[in-house]
N, C-alpha and C positions, 0 to 999 in steps of 0.2 A: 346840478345833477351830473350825472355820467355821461348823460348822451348832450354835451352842450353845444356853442355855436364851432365851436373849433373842429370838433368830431362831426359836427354834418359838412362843413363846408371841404372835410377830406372825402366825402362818399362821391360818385358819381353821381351825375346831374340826372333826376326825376327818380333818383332811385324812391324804390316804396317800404315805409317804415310800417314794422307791425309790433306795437307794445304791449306785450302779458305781462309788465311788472306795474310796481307798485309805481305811482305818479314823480314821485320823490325821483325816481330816473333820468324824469328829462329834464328840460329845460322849456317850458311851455310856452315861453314869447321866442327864444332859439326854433322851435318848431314851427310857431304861427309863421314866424320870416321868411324860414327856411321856404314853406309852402305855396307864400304869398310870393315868393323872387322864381318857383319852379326848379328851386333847388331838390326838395322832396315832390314826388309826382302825387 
């Protein structure tokens, strides 16, 4: 997807993700990590 591990690991730490698109966007085990490490708050 667009939003993968490369692109969250450039955000700032706890930033918070809001998704209104279609699933096909993310990267959903990149997200769960992200979450689980408190990289997304």
């Amino acid at each position: 997807g667009m939003f993968n591990k490369e692109k969250i690991a450039k955000m700032k730490k706890g930033v918070l993700v809001v998704n209104n698109a279609r699933g096909a966007i993310m990267d959903a085990q990149a997200v769960a990590d992200a979450c689980a490490s408190g990289q997304i708050g």
